[in-house]
ZADO-1210 file (C-alpha; in nm, 4 decimals, padded with zeros to 6 digits):
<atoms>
<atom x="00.0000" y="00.0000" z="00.0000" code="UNK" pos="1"/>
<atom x="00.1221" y="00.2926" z="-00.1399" code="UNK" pos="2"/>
<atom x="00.2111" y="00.5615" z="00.1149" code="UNK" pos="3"/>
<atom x="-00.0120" y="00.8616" z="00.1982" code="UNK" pos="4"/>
<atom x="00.1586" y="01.2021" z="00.0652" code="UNK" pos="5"/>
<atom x="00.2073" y="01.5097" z="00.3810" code="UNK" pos="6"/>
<atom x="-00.0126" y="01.7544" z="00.3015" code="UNK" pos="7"/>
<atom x="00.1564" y="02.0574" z="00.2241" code="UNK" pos="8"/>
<atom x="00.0208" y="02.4441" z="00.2301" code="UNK" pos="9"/>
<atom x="00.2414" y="02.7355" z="00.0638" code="UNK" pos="10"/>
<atom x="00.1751" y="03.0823" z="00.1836" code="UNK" pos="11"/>
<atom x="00.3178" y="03.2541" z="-00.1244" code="UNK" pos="12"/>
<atom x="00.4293" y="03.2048" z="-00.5039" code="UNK" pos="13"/>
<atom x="00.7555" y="03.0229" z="-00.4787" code="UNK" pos="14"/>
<atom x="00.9945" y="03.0101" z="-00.8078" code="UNK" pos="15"/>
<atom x="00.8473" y="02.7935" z="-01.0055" code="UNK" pos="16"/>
<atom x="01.0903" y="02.5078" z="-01.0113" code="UNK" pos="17"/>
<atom x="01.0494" y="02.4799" z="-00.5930" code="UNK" pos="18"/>
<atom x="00.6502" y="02.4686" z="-00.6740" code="UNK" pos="19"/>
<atom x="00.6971" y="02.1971" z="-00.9108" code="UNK" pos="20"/>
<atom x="00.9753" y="01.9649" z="-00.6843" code="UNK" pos="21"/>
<atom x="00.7221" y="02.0246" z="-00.3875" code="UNK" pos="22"/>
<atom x="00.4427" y="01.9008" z="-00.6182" code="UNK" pos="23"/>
<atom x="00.6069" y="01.5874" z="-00.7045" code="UNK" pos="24"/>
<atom x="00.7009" y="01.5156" z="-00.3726" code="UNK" pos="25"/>
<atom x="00.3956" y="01.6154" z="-00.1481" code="UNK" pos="26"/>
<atom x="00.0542" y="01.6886" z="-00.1717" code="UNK" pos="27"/>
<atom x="00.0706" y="02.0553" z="-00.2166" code="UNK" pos="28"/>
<atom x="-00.1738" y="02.3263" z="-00.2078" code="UNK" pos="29"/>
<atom x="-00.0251" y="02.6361" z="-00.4010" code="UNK" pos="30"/>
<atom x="-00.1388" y="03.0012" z="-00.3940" code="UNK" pos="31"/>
<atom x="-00.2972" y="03.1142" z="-00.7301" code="UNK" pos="32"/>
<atom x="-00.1695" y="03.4462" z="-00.6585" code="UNK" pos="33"/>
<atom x="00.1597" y="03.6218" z="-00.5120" code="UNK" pos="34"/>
<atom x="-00.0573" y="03.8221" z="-00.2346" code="UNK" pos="35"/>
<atom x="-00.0107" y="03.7790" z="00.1740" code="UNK" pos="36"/>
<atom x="-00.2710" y="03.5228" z="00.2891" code="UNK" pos="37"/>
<atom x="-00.5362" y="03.6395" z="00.4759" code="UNK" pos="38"/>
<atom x="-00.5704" y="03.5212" z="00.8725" code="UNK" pos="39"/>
<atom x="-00.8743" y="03.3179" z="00.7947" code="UNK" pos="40"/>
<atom x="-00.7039" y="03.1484" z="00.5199" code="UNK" pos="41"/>
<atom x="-00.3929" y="03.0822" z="00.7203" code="UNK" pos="42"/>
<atom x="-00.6617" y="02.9658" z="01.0216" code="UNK" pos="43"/>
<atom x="-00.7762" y="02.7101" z="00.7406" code="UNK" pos="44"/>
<atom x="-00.3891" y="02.5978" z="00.6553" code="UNK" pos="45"/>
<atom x="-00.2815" y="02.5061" z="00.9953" code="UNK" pos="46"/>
<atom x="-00.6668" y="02.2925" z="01.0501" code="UNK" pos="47"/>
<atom x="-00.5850" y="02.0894" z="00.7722" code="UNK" pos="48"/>
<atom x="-00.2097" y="02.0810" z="00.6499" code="UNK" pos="49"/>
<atom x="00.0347" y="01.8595" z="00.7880" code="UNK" pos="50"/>
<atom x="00.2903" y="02.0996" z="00.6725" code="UNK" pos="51"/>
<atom x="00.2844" y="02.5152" z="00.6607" code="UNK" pos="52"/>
<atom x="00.5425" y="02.6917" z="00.4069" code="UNK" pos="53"/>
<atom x="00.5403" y="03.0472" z="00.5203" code="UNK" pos="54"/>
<atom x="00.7382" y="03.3542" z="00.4178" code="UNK" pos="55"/>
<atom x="00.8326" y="03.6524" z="00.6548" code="UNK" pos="56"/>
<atom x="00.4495" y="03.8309" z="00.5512" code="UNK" pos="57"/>
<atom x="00.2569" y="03.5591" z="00.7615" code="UNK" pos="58"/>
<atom x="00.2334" y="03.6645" z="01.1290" code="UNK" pos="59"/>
<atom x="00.2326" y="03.3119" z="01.2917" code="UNK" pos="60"/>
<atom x="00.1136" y="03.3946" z="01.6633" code="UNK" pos="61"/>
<atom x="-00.0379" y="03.2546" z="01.9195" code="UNK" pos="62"/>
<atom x="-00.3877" y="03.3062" z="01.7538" code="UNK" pos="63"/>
<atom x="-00.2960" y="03.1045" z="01.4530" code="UNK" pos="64"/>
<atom x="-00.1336" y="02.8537" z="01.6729" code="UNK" pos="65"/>
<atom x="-00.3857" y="02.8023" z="01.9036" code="UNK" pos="66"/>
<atom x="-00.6265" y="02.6963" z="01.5672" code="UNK" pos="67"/>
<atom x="-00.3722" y="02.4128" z="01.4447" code="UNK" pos="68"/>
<atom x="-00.5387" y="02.0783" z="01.4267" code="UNK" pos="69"/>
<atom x="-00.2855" y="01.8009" z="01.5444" code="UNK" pos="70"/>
<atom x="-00.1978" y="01.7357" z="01.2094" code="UNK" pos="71"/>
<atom x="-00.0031" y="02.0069" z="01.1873" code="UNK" pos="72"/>
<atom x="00.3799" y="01.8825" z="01.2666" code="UNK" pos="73"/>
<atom x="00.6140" y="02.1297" z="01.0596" code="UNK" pos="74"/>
<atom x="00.6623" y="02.5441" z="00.9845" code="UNK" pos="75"/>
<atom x="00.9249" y="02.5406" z="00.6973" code="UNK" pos="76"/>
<atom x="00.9434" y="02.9233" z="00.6715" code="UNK" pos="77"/>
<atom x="01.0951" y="02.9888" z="00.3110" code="UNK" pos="78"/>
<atom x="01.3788" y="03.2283" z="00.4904" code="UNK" pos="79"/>
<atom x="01.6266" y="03.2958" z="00.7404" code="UNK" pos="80"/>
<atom x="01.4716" y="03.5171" z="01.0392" code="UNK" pos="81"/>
<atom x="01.1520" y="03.3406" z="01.2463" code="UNK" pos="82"/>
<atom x="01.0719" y="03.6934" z="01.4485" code="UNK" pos="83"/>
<atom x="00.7545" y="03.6558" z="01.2865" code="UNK" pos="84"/>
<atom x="00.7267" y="03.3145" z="01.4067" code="UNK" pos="85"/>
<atom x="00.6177" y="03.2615" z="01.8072" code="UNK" pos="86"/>
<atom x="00.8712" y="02.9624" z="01.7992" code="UNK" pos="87"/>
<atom x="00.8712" y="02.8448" z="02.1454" code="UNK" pos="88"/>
<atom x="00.4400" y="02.8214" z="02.1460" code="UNK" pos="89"/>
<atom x="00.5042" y="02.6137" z="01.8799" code="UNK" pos="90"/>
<atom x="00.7530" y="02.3854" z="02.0390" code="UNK" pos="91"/>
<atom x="00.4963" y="02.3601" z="02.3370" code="UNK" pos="92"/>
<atom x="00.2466" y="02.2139" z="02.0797" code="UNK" pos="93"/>
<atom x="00.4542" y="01.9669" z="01.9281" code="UNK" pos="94"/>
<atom x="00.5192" y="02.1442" z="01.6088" code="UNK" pos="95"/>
<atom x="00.8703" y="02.2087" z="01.4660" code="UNK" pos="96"/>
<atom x="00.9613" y="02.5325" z="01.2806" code="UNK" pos="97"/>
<atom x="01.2463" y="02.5632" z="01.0343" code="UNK" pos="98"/>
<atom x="01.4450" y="02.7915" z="00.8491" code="UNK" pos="99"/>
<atom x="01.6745" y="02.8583" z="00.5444" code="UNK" pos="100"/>
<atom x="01.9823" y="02.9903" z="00.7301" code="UNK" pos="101"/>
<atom x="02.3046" y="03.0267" z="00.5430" code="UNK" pos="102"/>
<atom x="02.1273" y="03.0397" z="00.1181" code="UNK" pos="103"/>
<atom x="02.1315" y="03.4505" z="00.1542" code="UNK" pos="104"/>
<atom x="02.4708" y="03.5343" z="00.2756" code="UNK" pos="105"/>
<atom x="02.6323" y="03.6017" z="-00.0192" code="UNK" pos="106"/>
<atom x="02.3410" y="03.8050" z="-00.1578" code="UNK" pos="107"/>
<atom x="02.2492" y="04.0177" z="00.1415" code="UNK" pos="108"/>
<atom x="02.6324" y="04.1194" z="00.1889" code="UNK" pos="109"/>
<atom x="02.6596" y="04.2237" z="-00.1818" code="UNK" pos="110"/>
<atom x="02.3406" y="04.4186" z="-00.1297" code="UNK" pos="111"/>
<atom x="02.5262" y="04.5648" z="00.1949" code="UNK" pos="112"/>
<atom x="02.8439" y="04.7059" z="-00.0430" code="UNK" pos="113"/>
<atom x="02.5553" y="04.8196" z="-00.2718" code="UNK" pos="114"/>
<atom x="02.3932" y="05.0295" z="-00.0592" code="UNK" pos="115"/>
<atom x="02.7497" y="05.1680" z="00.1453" code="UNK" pos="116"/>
<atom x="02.8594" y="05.2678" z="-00.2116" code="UNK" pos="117"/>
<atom x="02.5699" y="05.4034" z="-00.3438" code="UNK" pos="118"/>
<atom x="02.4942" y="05.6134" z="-00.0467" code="UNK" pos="119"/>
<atom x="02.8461" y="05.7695" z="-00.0015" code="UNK" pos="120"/>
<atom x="02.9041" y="05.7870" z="-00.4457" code="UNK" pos="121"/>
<atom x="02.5323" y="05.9818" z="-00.4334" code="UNK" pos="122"/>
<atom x="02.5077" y="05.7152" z="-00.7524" code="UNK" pos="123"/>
<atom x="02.1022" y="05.7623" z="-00.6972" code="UNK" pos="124"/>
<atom x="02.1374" y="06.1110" z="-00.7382" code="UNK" pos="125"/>
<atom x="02.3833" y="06.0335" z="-01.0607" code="UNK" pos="126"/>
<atom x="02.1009" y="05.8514" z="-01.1847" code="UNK" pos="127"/>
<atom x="01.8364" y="06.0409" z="-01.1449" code="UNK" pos="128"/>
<atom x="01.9822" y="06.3819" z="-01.3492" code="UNK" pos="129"/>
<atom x="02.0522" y="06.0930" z="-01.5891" code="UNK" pos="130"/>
<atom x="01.6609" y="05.9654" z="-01.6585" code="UNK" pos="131"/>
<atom x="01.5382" y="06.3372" z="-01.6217" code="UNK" pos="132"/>
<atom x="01.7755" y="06.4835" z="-01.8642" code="UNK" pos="133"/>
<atom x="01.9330" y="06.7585" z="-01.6588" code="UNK" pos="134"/>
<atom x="02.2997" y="06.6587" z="-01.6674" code="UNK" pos="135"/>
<atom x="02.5108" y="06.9491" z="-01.8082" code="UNK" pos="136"/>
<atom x="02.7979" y="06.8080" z="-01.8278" code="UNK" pos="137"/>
<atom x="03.0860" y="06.6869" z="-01.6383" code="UNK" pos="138"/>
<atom x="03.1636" y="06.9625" z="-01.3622" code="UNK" pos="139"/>
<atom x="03.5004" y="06.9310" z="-01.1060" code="UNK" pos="140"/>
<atom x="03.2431" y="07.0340" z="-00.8174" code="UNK" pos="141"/>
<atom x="02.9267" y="06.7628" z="-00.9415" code="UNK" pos="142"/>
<atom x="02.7896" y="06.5375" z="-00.7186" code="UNK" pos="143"/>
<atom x="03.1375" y="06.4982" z="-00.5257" code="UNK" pos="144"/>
<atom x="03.0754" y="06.1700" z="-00.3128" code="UNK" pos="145"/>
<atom x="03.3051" y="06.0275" z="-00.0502" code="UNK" pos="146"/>
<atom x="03.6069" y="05.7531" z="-00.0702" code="UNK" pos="147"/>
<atom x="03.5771" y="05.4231" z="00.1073" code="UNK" pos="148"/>
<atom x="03.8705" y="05.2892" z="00.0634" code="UNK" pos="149"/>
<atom x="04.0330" y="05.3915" z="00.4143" code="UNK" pos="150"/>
<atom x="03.7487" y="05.4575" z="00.5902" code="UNK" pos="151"/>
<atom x="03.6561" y="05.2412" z="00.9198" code="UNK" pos="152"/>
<atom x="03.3651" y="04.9990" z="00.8916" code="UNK" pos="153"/>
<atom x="03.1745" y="04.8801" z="01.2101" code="UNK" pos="154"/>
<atom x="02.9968" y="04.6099" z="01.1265" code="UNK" pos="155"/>
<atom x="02.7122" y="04.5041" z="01.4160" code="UNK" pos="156"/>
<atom x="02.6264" y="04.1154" z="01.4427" code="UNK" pos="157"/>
<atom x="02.9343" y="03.9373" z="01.3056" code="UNK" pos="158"/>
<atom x="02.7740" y="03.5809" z="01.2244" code="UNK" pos="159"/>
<atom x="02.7863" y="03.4764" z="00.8567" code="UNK" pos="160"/>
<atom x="02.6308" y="03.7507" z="00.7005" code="UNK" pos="161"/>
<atom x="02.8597" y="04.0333" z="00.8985" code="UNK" pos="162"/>
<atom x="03.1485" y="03.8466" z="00.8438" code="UNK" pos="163"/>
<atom x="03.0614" y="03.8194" z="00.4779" code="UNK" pos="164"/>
<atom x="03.0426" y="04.1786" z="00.4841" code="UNK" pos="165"/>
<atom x="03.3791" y="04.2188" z="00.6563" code="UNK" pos="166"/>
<atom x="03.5275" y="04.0327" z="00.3649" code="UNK" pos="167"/>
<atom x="03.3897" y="04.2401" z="00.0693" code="UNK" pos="168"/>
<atom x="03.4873" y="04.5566" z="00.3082" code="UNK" pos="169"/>
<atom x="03.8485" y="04.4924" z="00.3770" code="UNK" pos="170"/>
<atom x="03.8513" y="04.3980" z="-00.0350" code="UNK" pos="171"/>
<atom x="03.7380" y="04.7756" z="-00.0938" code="UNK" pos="172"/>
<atom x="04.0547" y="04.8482" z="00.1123" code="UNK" pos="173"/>
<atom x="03.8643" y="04.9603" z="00.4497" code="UNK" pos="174"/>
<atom x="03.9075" y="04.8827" z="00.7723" code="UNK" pos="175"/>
<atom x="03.7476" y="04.6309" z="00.9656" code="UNK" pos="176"/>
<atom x="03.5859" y="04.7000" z="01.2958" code="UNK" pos="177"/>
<atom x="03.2809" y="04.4881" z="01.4759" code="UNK" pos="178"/>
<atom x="03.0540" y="04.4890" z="01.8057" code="UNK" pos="179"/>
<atom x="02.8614" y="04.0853" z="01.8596" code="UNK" pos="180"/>
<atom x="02.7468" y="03.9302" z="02.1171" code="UNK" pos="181"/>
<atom x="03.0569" y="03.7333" z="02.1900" code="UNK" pos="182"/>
<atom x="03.3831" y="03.7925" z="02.0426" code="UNK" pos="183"/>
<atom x="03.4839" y="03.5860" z="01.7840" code="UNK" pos="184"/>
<atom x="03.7905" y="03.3454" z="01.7527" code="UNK" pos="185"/>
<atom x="04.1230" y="03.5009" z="01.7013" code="UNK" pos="186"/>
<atom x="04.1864" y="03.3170" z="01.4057" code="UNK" pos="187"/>
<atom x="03.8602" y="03.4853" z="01.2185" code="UNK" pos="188"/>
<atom x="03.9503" y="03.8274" z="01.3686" code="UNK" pos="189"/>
<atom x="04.3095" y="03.7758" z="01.2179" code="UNK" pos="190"/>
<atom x="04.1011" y="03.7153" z="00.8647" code="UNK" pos="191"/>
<atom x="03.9156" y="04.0175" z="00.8323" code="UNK" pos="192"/>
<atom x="04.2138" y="04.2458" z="01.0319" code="UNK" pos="193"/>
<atom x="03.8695" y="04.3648" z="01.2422" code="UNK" pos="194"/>
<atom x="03.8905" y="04.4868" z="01.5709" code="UNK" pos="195"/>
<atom x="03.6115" y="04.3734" z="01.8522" code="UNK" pos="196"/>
<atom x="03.4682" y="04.6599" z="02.0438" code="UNK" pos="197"/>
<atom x="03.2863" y="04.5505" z="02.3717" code="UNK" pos="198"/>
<atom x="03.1157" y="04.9056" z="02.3862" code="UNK" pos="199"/>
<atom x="02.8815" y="04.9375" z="02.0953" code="UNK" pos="200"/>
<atom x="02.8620" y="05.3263" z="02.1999" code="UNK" pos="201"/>
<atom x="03.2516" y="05.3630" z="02.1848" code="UNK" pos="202"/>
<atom x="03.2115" y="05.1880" z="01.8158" code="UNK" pos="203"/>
<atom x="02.9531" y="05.3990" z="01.7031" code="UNK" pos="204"/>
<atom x="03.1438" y="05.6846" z="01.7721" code="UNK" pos="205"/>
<atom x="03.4610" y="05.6754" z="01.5627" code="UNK" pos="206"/>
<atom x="03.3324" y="05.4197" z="01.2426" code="UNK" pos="207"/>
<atom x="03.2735" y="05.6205" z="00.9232" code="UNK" pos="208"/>
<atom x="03.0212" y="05.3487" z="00.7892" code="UNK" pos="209"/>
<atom x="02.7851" y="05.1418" z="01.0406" code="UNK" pos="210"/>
<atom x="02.6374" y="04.7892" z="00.8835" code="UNK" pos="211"/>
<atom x="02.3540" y="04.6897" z="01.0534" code="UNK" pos="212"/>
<atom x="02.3688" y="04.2981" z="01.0431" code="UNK" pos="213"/>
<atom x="02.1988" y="04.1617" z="01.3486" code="UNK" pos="214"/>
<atom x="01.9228" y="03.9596" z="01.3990" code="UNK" pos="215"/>
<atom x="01.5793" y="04.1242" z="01.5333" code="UNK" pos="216"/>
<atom x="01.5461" y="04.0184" z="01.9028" code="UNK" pos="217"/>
<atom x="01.3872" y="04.1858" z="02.2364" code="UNK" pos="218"/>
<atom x="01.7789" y="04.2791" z="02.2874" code="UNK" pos="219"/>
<atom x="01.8206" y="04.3913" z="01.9829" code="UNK" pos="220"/>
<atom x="01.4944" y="04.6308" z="01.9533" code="UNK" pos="221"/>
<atom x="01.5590" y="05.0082" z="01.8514" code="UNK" pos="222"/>
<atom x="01.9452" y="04.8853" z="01.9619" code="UNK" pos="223"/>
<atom x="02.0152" y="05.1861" z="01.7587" code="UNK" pos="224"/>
<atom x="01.8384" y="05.4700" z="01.9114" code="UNK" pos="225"/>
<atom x="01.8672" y="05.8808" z="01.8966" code="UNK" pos="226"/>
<atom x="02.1065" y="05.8954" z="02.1557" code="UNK" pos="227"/>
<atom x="02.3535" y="05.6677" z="01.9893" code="UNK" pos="228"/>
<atom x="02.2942" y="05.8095" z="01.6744" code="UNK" pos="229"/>
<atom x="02.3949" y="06.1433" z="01.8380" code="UNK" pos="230"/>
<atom x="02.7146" y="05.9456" z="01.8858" code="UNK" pos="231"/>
<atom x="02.7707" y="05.9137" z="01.5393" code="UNK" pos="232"/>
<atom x="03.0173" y="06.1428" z="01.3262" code="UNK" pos="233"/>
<atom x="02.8378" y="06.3848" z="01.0931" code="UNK" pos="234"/>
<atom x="03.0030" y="06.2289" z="00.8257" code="UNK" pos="235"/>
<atom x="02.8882" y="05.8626" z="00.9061" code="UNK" pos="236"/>
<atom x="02.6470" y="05.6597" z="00.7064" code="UNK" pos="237"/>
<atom x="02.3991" y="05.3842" z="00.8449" code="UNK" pos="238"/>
<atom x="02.3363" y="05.1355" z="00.6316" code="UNK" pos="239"/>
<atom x="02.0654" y="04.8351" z="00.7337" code="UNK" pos="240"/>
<atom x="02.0200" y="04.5166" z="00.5165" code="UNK" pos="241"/>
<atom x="01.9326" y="04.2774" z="00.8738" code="UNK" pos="242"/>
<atom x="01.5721" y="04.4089" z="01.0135" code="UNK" pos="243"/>
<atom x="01.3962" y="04.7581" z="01.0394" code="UNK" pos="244"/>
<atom x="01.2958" y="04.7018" z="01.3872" code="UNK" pos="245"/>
<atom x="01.6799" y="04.7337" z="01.5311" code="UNK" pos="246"/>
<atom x="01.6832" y="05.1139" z="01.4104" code="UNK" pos="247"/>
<atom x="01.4306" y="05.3324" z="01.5582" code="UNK" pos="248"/>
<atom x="01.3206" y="05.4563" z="01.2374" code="UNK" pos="249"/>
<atom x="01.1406" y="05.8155" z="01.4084" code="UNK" pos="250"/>
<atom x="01.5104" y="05.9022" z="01.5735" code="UNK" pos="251"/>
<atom x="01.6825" y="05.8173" z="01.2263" code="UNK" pos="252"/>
<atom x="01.4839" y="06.0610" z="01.0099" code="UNK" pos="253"/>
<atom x="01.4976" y="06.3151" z="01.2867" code="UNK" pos="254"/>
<atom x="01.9067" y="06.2807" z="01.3007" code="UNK" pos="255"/>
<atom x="01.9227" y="06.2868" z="00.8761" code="UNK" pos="256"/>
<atom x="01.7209" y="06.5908" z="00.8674" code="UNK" pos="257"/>
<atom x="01.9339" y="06.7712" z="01.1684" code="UNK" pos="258"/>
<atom x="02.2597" y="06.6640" z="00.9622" code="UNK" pos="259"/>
<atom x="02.3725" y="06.4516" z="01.2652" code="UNK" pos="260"/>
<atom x="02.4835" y="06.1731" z="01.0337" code="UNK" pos="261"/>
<atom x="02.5403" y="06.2094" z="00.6729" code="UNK" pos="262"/>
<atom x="02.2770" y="05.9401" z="00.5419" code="UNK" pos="263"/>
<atom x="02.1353" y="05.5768" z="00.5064" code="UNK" pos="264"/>
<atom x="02.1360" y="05.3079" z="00.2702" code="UNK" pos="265"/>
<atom x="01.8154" y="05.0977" z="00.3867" code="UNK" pos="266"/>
<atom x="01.6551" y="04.7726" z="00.2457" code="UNK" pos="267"/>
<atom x="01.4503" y="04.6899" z="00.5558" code="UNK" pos="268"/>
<atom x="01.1926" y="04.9156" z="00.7260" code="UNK" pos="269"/>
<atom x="01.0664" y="04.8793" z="01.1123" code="UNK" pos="270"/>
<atom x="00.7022" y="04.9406" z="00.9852" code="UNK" pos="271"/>
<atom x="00.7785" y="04.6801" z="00.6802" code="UNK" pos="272"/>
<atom x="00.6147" y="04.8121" z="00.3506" code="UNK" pos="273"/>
<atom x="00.4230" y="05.0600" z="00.5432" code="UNK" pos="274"/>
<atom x="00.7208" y="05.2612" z="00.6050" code="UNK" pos="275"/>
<atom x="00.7135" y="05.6340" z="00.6573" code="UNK" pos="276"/>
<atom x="00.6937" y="05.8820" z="00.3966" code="UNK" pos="277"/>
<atom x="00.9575" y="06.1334" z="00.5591" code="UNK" pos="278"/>
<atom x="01.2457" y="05.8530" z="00.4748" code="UNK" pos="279"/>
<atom x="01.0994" y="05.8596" z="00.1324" code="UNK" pos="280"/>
<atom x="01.1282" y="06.2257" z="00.0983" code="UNK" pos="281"/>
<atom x="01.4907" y="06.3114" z="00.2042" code="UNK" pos="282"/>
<atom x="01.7788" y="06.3003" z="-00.0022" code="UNK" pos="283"/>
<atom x="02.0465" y="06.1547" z="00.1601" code="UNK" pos="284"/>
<atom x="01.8495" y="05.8207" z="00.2104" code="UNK" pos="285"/>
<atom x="01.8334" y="05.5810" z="-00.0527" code="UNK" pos="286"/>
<atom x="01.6001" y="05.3057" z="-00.0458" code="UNK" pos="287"/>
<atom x="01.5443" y="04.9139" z="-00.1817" code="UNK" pos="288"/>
<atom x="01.2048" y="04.6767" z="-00.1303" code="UNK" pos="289"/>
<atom x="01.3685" y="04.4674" z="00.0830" code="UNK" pos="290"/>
<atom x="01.5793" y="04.3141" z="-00.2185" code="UNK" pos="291"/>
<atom x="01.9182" y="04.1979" z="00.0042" code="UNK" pos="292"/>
<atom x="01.8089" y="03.8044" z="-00.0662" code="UNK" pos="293"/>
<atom x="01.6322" y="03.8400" z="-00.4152" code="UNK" pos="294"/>
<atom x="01.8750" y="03.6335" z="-00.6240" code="UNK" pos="295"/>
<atom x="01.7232" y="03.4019" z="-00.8702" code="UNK" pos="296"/>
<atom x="02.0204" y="03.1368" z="-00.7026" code="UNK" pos="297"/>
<atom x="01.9100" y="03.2637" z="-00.4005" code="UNK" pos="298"/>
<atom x="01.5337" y="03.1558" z="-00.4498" code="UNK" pos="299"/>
<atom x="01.6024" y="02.8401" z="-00.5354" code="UNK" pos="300"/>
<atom x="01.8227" y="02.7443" z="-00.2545" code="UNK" pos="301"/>
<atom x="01.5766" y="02.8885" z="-00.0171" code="UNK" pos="302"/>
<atom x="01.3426" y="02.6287" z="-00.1607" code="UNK" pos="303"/>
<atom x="01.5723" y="02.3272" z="-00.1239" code="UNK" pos="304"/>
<atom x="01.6636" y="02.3810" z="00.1821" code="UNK" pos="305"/>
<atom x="01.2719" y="02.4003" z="00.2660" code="UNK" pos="306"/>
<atom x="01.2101" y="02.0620" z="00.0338" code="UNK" pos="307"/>
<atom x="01.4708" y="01.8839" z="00.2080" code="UNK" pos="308"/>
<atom x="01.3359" y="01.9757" z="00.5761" code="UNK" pos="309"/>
<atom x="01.0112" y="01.8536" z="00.5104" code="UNK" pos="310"/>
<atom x="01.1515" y="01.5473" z="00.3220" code="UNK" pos="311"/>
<atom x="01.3600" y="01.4366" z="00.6925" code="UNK" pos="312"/>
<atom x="01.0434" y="01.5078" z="00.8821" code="UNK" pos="313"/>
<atom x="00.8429" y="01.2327" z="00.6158" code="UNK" pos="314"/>
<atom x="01.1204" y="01.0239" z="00.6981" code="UNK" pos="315"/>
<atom x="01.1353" y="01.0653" z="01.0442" code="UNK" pos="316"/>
<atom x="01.4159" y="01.2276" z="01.1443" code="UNK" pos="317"/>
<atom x="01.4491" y="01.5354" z="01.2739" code="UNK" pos="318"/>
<atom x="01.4610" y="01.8622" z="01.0234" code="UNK" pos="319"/>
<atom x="01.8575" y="01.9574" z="00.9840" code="UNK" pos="320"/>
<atom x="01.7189" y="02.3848" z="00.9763" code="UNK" pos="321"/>
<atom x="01.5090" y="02.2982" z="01.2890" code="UNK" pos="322"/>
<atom x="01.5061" y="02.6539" z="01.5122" code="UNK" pos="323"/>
<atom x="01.5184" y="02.6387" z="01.8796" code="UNK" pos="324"/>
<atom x="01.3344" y="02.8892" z="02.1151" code="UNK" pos="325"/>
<atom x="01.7264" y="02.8904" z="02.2670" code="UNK" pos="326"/>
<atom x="01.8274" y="03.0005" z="01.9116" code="UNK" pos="327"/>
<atom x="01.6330" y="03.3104" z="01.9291" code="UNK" pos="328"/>
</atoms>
């Protein structure tokens, strides 16, 4: 007797090669349309699916939870961060959650060097005369940017992403400086040249560029706030490619307008898409949709990695991505 297929929900459109591996493996039910599923539809997934693909868009709380049939064994979030996730409420009801950690290092560090030199090269600026037409011509005084080569880094949360950024920074010729949780091995700090600063505050103060590369966590929350911005040099730039919430977004606009720092390369948002116009309207800001992990290799990995989790939990084993509330 042939054996009965896990019953899989996606939240979202995956590429279309993970939809069609996850169709020939599982019994799948796939959105019809790229749009954030609705609470009551999400209510319905967790009744009936033995498996829930989400994305970072579904809010799985304690609501949601509390509606899962005991079918439900597995989250396979399609992406690194679970803040959206109330992991441990899910351990206490038997149901493992899982990420995609390691697929978007690469990507979201290149994004990071994007945004450093496109903030401190004005290149938005560049491009916009550009499309509009209005460039007159090469001028000694134009759009004069800053060098990075030289210039100190400080790179906060050195895990694989930071360190990933440490290694395209010290390429550019800069120098290497970092504030974590715990210090890292010798041997790694002898890698990038970086040097570990215990006071974030003492950092803050003397880095020309500050890479925001830490995970969202209660510690973490508004970790940058208007008083350390005030730390900041003038001439410093913020850039943020980890999570919105670990800037307070209200004391960053105020210290761009007031010229306490010189500006911010952002990609993620602490009010997500609902972000506030202000940011959109000065110009020493530029801004991406959230684009750090939006490789087409990148995609595809992501969906692997949740394939072969749900795969080991068929089998029964336990999910190699499996996140821990101790993880958090």
């Amino acid at each position: 007797m042939a054996k009965q297929r896990l019953s899989v929900v996606v939240t979202r459109r995956l590429p279309e090669a993970v939809e069609k591996r996850l169709s020939e493996l599982f019994e799948v039910h796939l959105c019809a349309d790229d749009v954030q599923m609705p609470q009551e539809a999400l209510i319905t997934a967790v009744q009936t699916a033995d498996v829930l693909v989400t994305t970072l868009n579904d809010r799985i709380d304690a609501q949601i939870l509390a509606a899962a049939g005991p079918q439900l064994k597995l989250i396979a979030n399609y992406g690194a961060g679970v803040d959206h996730i109330e992991v441990e409420k899910a351990r206490d009801q038997g149901i493992i959650v899982t990420n995609t950690p390691g697929v978007m290092t690469e990507d979201t560090a290149d994004m990071a060097m994007a945004l450093i030199l496109s903030v401190t090269r004005r290149i938005p600026e560049g491009l916009e005369q550009m499309k509009v037409g209005k460039w007159q011509g090469w001028s000694p005084g134009a759009l004069l940017g800053g060098r990075i080569s030289g210039r100190d880094i400080g790179i906060l949360g050195m895990g694989r992403i930071g360190q990933a950024v440490a290694r395209r920074a010290k390429a550019f010729g800069m120098n290497v400086h970092y504030h974590n949780r715990r210090r890292l091995h010798p041997e790694i700090e002898a890698r990038f040249e970086a040097t570990y600063w215990e006071s974030l505050d003492q950092m803050l103060a003397r880095m020309d560029v500050v890479s925001i590369n830490c995970p969202h966590t209660p510690s973490t929350y508004h970790q940058i706030n208007a008083r350390r911005l005030k730390l900041m040099k003038p001439s410093a730039v913020i850039v943020n490619t980890s999570r919105g919430e670990v800037i307070d977004e209200t004391a960053l606009v105020r210290a761009l307008k007031a010229g306490e720092i010189a500006g911010a390369g952002l990609d993620v948002y602490e009010g997500g898409e609902e972000m506030g116009a202000e940011l959109r309207n000065l110009a020493n800001v530029v801004m991406l949709p959230h684009m750090g992990s939006a490789t087409i290799e990148g995609r595809i990995e992501m969906g692997e990695k949740v394939i072969l989790n749900i795969k080991h939990l068929e089998d029964g084993h336990r999910p190699p991505d499996q996140v821990l509330p101790s993880m958090l």
